[in-house]
C-alpha positions in Angstrom: 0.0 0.0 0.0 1.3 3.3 -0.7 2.3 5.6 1.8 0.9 9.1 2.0 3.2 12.1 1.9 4.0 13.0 5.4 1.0 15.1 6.6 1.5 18.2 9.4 -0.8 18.2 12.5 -1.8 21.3 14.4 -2.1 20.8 18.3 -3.1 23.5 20.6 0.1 23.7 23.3 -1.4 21.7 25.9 -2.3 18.5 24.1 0.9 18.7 22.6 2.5 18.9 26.1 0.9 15.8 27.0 1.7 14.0 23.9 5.5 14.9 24.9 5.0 13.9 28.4 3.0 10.8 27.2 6.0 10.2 24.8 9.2 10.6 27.3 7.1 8.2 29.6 6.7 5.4 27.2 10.5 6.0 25.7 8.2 6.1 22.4 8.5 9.4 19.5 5.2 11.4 19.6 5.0 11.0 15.9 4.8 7.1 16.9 2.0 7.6 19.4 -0.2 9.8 16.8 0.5 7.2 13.9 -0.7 4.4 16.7 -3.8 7.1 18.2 -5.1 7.6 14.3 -4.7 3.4 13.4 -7.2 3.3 17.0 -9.4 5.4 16.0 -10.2 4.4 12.5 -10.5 0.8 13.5 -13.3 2.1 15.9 -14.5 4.2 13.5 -14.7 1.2 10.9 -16.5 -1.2 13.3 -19.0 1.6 14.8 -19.6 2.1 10.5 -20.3 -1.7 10.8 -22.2 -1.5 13.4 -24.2 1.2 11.5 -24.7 -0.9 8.3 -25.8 -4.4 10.3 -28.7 -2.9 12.3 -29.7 -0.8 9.1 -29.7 -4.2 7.4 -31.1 -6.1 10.2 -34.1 -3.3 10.8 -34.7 -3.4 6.6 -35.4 -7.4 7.0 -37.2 -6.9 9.6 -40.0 -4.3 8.4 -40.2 -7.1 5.4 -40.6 -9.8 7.2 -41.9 -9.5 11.1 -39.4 -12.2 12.1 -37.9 -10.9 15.4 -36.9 -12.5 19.2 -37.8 -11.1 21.9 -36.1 -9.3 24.6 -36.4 -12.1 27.4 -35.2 -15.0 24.9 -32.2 -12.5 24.1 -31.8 -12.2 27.6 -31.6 -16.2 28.4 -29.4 -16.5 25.6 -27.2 -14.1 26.7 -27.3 -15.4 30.0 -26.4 -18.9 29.0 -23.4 -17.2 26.9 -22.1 -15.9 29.9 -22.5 -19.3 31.6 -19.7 -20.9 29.3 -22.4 -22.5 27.3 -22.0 -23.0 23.5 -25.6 -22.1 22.5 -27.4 -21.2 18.9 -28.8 -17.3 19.3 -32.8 -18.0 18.9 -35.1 -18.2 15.7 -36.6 -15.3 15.1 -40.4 -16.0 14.6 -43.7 -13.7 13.7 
């Protein structure tokens, strides 16, 4: 993948004081901790976009079809979950 050409980032003085101090602390370049901060935050960014697009989908199918579960039988599966159990999520139903 090609690399961008170096980009310049403007930080007011005290979050670039931090950054330094963040930086000194670690024994890590500030330049490394941005480059690691941005990588965080687009991967967030990407699932919460995910996120976004499965409940769009999910809502979509059901206004077609009416097949849903309910809130207690997510609940129990969730519960079991917890429990260490290797259980199927419930069929949706009408």
């Amino acid at each position: 993948m090609p690399m961008l050409p170096a980009a310049s980032l403007k930080l007011d003085a005290e979050t670039e004081s931090r950054l330094l101090r963040l930086a000194e602390t670690r024994h890590r370049s500030a330049d490394l901790l941005m480059r690691e901060a941005i990588e965080q935050y687009i991967e967030r960014a990407e699932r919460r976009e995910q996120l976004r697009q499965d409940a769009f989908v999910a809502w979509t199918e059901y206004q077609a079809t009416g097949q849903h579960v309910t809130g207690e039988e997510a609940d129990a599966w969730l519960a079991r979950l917890e429990a260490g159990e290797d259980v199927k999520p419930p069929s949706p139903h009408d």
